[in-house]
VOBA-1610 file (N, C-alpha, C; in pm, whole numbers, padded with zeros to 5 digits, always signed):
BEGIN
Unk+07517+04585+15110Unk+07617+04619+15009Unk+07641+04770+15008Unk+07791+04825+14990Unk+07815+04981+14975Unk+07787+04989+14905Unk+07729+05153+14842Unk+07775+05193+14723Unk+07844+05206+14594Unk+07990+05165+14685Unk+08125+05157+14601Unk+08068+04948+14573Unk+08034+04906+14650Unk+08011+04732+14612Unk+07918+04776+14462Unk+07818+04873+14470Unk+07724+04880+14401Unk+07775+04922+14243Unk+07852+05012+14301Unk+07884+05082+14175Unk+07944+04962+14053Unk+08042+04933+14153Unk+08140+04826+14067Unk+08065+04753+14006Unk+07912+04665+14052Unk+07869+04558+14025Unk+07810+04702+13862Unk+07801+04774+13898Unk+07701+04855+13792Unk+07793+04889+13660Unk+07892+04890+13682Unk+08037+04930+13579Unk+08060+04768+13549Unk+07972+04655+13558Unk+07951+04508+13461Unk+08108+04476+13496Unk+08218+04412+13534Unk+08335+04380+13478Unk+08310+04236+13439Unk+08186+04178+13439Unk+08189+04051+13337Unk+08182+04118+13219Unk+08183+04191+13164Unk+08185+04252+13016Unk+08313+04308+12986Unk+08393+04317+13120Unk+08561+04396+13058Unk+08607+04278+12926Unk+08574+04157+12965Unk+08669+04120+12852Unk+08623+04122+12742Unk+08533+04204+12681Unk+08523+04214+12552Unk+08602+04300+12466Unk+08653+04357+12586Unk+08770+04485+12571Unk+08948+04416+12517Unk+08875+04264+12504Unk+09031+04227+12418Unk+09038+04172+12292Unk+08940+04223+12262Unk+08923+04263+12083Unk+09036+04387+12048Unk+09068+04437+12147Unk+09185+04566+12135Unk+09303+04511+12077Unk+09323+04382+12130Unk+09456+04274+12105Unk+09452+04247+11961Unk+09325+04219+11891Unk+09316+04151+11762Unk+09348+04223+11651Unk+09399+04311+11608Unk+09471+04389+11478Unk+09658+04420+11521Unk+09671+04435+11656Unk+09835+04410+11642Unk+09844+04272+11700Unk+09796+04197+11721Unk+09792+04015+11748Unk+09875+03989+11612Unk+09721+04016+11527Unk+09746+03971+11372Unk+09861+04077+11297Unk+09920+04169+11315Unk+10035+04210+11218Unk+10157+04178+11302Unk+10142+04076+11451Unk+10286+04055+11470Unk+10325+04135+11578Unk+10274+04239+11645Unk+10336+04350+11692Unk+10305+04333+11859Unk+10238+04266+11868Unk+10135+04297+11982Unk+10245+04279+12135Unk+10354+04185+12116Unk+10464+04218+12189Unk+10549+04315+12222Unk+10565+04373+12114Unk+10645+04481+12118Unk+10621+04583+12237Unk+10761+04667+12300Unk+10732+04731+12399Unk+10598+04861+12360Unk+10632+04926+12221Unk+10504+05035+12208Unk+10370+04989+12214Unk+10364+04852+12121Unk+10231+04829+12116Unk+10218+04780+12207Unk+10229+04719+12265Unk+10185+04678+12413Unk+10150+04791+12513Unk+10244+04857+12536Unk+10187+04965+12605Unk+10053+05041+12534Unk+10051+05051+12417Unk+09923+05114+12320Unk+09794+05044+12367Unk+09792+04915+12316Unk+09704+04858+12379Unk+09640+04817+12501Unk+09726+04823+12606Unk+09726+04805+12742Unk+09662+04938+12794Unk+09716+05098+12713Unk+09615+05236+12750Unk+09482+05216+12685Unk+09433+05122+12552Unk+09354+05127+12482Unk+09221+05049+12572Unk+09263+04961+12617Unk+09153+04870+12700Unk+09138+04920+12787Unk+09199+05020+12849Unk+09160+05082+12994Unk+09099+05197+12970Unk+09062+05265+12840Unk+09006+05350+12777Unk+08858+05321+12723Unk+08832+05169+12707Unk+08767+05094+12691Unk+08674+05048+12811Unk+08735+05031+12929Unk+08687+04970+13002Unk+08633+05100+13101Unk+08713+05187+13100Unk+08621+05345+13153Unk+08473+05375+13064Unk+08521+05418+12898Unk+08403+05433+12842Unk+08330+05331+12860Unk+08281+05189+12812Unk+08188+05113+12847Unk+08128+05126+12983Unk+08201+05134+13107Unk+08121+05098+13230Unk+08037+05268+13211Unk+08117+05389+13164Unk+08025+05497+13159Unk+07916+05437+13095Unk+07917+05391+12932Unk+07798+05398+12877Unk+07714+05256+12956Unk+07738+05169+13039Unk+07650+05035+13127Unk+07579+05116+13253Unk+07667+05252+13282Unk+07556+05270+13399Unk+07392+05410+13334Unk+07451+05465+13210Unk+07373+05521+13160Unk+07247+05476+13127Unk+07287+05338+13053Unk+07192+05296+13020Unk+07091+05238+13110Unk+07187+05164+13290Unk+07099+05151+13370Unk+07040+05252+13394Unk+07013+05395+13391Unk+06957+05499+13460Unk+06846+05463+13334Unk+06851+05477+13268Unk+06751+05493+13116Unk+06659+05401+13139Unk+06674+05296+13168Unk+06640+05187+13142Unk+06598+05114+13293Unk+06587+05227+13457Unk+06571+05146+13539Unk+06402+05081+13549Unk+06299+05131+13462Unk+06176+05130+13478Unk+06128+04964+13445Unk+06177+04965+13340Unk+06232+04842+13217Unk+06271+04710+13319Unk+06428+04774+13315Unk+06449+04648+13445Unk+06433+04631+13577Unk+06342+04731+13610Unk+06244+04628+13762Unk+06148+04550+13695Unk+06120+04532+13600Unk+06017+04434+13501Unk+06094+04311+13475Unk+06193+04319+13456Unk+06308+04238+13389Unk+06314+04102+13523Unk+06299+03983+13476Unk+06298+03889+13571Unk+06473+03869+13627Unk+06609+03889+13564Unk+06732+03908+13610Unk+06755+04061+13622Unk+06702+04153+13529Unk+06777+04268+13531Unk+06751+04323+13673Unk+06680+04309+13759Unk+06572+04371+13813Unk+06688+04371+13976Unk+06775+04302+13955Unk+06902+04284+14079Unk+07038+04377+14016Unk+07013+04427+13923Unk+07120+04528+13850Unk+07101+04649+13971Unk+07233+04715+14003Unk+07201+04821+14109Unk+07130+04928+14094Unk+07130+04994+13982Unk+07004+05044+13992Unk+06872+05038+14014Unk+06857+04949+13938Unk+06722+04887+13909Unk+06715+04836+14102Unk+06784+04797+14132Unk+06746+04771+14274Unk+06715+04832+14430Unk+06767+04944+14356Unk+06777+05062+14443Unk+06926+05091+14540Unk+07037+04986+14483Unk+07122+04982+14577Unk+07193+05123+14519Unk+07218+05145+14428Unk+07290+05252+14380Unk+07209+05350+14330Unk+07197+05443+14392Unk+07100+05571+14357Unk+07141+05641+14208Unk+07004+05682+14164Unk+07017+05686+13989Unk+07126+05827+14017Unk+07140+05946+14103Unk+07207+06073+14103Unk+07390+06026+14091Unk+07373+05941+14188Unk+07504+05910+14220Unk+07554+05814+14098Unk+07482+05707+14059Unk+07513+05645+13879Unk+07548+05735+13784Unk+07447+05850+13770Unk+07472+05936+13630Unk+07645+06048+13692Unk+07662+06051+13849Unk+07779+06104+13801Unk+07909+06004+13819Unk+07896+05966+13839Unk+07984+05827+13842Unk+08034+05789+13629Unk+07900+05773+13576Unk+07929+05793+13440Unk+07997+05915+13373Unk+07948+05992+13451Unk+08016+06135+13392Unk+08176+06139+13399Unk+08203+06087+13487Unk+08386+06090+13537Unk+08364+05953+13455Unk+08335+05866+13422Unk+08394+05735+13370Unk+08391+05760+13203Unk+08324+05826+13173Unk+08317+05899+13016Unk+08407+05965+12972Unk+08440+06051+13084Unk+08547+06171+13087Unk+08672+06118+13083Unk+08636+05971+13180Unk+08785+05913+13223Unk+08839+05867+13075Unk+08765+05765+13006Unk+08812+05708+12859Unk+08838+05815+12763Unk+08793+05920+12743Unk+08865+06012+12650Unk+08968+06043+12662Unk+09033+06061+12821Unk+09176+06170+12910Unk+09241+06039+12855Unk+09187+05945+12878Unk+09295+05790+12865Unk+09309+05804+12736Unk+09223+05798+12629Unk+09245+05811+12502Unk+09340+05892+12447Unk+09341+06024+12492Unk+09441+06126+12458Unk+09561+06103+12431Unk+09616+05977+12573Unk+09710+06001+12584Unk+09802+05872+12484Unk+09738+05871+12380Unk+09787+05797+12260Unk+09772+05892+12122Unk+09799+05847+12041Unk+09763+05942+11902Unk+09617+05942+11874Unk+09579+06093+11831Unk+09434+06114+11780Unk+09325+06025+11744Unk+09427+05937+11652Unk+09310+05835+11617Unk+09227+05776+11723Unk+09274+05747+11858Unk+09264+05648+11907Unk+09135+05758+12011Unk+09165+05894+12056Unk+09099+05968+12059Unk+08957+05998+12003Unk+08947+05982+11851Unk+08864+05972+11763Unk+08767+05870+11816Unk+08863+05730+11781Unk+08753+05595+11776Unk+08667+05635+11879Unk+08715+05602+12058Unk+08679+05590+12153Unk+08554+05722+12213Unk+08556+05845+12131Unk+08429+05931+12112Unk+08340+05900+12039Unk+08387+05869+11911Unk+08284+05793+11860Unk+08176+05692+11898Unk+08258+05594+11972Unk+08245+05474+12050Unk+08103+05504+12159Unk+08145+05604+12214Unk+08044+05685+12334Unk+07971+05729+12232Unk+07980+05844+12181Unk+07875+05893+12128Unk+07752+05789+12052Unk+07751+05693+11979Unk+07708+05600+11935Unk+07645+05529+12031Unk+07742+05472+12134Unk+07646+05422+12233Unk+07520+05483+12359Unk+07595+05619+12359Unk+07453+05707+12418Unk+07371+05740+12348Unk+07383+05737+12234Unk+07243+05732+12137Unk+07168+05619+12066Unk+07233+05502+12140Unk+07186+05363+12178Unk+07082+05410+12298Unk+07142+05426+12410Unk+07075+05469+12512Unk+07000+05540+12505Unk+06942+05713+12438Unk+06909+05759+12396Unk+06736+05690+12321Unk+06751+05615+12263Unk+06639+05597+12144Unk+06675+05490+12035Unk+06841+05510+12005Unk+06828+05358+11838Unk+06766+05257+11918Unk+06807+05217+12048Unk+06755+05055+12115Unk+06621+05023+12063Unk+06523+05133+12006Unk+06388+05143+11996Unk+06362+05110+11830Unk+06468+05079+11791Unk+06439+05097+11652Unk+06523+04911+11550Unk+06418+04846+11506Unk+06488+04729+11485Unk+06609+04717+11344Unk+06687+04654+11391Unk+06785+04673+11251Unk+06903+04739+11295Unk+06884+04863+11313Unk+06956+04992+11387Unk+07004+04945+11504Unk+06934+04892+11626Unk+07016+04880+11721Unk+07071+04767+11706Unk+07076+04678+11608Unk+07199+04565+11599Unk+07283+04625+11546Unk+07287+04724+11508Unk+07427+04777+11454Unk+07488+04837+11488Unk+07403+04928+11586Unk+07458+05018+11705Unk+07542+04933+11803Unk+07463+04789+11831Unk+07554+04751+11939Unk+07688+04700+11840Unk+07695+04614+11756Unk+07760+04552+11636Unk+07865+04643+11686Unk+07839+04824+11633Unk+07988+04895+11631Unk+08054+04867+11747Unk+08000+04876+11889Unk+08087+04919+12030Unk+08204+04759+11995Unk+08171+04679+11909Unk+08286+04540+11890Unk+08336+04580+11765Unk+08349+04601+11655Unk+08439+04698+11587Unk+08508+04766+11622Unk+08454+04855+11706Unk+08534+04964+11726Unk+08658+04971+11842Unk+08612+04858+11901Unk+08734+04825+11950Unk+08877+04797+11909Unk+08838+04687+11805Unk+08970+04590+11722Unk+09003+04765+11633Unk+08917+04860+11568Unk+08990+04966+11507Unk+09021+05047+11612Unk+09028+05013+11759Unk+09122+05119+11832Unk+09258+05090+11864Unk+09271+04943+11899Unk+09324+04902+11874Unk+09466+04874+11772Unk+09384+04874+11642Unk+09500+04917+11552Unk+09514+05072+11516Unk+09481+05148+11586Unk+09459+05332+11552Unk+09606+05318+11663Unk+09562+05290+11793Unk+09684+05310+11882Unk+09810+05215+11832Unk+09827+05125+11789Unk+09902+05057+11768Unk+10013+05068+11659Unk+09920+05133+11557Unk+09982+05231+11421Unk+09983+05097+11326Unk+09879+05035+11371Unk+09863+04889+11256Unk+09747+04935+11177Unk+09775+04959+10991Unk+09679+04918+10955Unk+09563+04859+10927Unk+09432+04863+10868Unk+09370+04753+10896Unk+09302+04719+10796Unk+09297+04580+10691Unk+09278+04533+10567Unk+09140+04533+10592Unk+09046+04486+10482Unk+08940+04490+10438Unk+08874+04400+10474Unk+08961+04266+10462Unk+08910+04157+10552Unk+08903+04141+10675Unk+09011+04203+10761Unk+08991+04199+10906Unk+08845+04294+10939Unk+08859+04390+10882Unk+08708+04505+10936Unk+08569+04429+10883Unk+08613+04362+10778Unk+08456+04265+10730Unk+08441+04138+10814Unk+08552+04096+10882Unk+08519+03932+10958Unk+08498+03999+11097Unk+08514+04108+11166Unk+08513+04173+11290Unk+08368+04242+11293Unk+08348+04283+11197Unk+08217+04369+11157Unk+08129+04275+11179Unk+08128+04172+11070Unk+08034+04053+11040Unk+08026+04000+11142Unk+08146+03962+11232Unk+08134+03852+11330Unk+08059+03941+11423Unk+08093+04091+11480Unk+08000+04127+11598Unk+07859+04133+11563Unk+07832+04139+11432Unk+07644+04146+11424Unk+07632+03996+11427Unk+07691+03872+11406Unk+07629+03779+11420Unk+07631+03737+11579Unk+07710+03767+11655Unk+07707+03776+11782Unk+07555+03820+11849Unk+07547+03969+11778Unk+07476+04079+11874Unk+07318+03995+11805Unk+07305+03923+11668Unk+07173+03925+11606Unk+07123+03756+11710Unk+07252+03706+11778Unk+07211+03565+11767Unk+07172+03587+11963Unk+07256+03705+11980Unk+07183+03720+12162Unk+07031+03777+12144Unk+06977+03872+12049Unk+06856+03886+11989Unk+06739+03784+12007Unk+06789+03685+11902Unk+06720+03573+11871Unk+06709+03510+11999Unk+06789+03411+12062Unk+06753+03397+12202Unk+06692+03430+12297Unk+06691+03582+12320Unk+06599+03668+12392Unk+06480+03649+12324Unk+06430+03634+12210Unk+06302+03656+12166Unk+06253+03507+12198Unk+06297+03383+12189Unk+06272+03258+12226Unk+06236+03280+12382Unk+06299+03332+12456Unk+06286+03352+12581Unk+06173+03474+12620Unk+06136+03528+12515Unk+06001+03651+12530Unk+05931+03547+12504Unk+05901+03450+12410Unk+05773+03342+12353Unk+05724+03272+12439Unk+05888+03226+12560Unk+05862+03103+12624Unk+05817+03156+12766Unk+05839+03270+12770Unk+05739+03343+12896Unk+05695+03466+12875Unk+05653+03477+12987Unk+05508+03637+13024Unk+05631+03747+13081Unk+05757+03715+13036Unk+05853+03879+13118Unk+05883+03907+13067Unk+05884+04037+13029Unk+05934+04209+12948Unk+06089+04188+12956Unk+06136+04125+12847Unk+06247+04112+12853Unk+06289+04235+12739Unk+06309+04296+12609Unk+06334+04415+12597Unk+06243+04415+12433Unk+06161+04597+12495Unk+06066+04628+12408Unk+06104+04616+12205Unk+06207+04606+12212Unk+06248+04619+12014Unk+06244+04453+12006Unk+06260+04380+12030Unk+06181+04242+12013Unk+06049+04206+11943Unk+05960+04261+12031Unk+05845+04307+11942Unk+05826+04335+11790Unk+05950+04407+11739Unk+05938+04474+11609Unk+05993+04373+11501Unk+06036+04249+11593Unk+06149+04125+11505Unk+06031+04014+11495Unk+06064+03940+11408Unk+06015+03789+11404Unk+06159+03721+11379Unk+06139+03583+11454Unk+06244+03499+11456Unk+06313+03458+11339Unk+06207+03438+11190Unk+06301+03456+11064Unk+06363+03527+11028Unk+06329+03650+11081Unk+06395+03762+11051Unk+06571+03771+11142Unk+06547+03777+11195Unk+06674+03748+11301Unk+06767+03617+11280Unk+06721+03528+11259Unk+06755+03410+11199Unk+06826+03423+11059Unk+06780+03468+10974Unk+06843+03587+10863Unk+06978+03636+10883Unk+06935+03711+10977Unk+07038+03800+10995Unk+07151+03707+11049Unk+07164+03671+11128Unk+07285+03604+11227Unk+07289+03477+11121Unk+07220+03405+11037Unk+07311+03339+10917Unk+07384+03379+10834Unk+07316+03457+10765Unk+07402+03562+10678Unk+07512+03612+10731Unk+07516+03672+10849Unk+07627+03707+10912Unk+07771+03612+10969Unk+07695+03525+11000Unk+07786+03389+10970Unk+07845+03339+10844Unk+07781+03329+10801Unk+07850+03298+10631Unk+07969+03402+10554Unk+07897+03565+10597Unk+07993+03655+10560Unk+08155+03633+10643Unk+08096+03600+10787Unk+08214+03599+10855Unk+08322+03510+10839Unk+08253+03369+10852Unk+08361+03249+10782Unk+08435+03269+10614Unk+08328+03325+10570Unk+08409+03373+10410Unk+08525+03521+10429Unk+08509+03565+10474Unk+08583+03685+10491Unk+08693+03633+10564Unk+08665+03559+10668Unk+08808+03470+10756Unk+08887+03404+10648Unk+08811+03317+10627Unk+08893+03230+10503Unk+08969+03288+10387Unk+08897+03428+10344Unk+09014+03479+10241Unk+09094+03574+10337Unk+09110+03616+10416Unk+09209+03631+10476Unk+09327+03553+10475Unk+09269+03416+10541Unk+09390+03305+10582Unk+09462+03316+10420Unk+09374+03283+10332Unk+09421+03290+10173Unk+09506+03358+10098Unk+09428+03496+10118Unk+09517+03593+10010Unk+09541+03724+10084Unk+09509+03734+10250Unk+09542+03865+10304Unk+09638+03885+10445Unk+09680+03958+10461Unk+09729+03968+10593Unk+09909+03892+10619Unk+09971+03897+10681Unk+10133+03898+10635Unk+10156+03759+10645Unk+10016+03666+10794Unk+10039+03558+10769Unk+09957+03428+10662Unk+09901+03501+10517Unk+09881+03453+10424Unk+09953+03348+10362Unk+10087+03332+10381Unk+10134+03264+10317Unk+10174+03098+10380Unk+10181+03079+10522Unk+10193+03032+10621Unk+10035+02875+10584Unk+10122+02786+10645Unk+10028+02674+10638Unk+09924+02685+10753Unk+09938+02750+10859Unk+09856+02738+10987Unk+09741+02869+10972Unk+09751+02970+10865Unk+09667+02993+10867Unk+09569+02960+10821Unk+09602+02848+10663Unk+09477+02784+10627Unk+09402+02709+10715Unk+09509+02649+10858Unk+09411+02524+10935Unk+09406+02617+11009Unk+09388+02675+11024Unk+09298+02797+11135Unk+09129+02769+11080Unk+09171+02782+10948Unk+08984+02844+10893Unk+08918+02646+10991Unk+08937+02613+11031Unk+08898+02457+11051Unk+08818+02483+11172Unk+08895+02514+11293Unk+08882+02593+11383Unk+08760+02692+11416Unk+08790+02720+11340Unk+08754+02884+11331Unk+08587+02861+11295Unk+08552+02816+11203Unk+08471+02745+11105Unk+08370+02658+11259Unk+08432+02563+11264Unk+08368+02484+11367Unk+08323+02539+11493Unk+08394+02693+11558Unk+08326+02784+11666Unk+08209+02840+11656Unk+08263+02918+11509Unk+08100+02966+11440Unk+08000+02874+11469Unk+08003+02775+11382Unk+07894+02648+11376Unk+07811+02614+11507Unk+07934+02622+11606Unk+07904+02569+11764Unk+07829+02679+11844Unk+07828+02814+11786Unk+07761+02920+11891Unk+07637+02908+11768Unk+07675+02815+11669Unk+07509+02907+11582Unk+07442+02789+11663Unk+07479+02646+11689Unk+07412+02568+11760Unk+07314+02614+11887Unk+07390+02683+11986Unk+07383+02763+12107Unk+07259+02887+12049Unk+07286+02939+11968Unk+07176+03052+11919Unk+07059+03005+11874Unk+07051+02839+11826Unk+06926+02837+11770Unk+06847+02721+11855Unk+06931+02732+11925Unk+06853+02641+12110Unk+06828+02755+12176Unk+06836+02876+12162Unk+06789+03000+12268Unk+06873+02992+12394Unk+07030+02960+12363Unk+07112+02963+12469Unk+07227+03099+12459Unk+07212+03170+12379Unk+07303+03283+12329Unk+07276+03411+12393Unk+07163+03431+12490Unk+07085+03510+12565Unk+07181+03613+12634Unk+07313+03525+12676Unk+07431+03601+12735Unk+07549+03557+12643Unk+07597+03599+12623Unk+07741+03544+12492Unk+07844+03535+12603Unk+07845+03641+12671Unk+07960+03618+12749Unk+07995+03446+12841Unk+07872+03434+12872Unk+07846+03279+12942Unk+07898+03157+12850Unk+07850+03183+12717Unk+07941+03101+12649Unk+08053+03071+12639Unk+08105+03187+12602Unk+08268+03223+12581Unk+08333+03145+12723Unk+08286+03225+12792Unk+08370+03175+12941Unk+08297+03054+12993Unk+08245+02989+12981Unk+08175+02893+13067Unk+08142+02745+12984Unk+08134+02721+12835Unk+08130+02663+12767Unk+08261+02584+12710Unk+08310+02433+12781Unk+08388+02375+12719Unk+08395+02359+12609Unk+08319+02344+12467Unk+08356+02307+12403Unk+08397+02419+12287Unk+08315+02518+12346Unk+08397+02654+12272Unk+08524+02688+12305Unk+08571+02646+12452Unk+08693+02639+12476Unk+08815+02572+12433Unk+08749+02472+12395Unk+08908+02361+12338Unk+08903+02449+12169Unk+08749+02497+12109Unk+08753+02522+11990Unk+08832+02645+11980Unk+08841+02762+12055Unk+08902+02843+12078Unk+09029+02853+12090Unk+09095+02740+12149Unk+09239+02722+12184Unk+09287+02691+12062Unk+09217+02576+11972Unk+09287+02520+11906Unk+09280+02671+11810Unk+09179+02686+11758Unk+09226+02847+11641Unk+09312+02921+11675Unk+09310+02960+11823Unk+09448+03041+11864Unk+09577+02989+11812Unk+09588+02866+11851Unk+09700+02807+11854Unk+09713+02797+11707Unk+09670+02805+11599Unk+09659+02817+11435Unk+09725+02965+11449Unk+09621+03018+11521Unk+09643+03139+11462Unk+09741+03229+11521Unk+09837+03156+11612Unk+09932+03252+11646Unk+10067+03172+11582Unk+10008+03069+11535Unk+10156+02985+11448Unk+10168+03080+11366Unk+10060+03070+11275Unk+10049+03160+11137Unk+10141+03268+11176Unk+10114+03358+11247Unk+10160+03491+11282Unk+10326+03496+11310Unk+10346+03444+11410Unk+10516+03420+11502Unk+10600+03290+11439Unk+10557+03173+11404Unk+10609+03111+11363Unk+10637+03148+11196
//
């Protein structure tokens, strides 16, 4: 494998699509067609998808000791030796550099988020990872902060409920890949990642319920009393949908299958038809 094979595999693009949480605040006010916002968002994910692969190969450099221990991580290019740690850290340096220049070239805000975004996550890298509580929230923001770059570039406000069901929903995400991993530390002898240790499974279990509950309640008064398509019959049968995905990944989280979220999302039929059908609620609500 080249370098350049290496690099790419090291810049994750199974993780670009988390980068279309960018879509979800001008989705929901209607706009997301439009020639500006479209173009807004279309610079926003590619601003996104520079900063993240910067902050994925940082953390491989940080972290290559870790994952040669790691029974999968341990084929990550660093960790493997295919991509040399000198040539990773500057590779991040231009890919860091790259998402801000990209950022710029929208209004400040969007500038703002996407430093933020980095900064937060190299001090993930850095040390929060080491600290329990903290780094679910650390990771929690890099999915926030998307959907608010999103509406920063887009010039879409963003209600109270959307930032509490986006908020809520990424910690129940980030608490329920947690939990899994720690089922998977119990059920074997491999160093899968040291802040585990500092959790017990009720505890985590906690968290990603609670976080579920906030999230489906915060969705639901949305569909109710917020957002332009409040008034609309399809957003109430959205919450149905919507409701039943939750339910179906908390299933997946408390079998110790949530280990990768992304695998779900993409690889899991029945999150798929559940997915379609909320879309399809939820873009009636909106356009129709």
């Amino acid at each position: 494998m080249t370098s350049a094979q290496a690099l790419v595999r090291g810049m994750r693009p199974r993780q670009w699509p988390k980068n279309i949480l960018v879509l979800a605040a001008p989705t929901a006010a209607g706009v997301v067609l439009q020639p500006q916002a479209a173009l807004a968002t279309g610079v926003t994910v590619l601003a996104f998808i520079l900063a993240s692969s910067g902050v994925y190969l940082v953390n491989d450099i940080v972290d290559v000791d870790a994952d040669r221990a790691h029974p999968s991580k341990r084929h990550r290019p660093v960790a493997s030796g295919e991509l040399p740690a000198r040539e990773a850290l500057l590779a991040a340096a231009v890919l860091l550099a790259g998402g801000l220049v990209v950022a710029a070239l929208r209004p400040w805000q969007l500038l703002a988020v996407v430093a933020l975004y980095e900064s937060v996550q190299l001090l993930y890298c850095a040390g929060l990872k080491r600290l329990p509580l903290v780094e679910l929230f650390s990771v929690a923001s890099g999915f926030l902060l998307r959907a608010v770059a999103g509406g920063a570039a887009a010039g879409v406000g963003l209600t109270t409920w959307f930032v509490a069901a986006v908020g809520f929903g990424s910690l129940f995400v980030v608490a329920g890949k947690r939990s899994s991993e720690l089922v998977l530390a119990e059920d074997t002898t491999a160093a899968i990642r040291p802040v585990l240790g500092r959790y017990s499974s009720s505890c985590l279990r906690f968290v990603w319920t609670l976080s579920a509950a906030v999230l489906v309640t915060t969705y639901a008064l949305w569909a109710a009393v917020g957002g332009q398509a409040a008034l609309t019959g399809w957003a109430i049968v959205s919450i149905l949908p919507f409701t039943m995905a939750v339910l179906w990944y908390a299933v997946k989280v408390d079998a110790g299958g949530a280990g990768e979220p992304e695998e779900i999302f993409l690889h899991d039929r029945a999150m798929h038809l559940l997915l379609i059908a909320w879309l399809a609620c939820f873009l009636g609500s909106v356009y129709l």
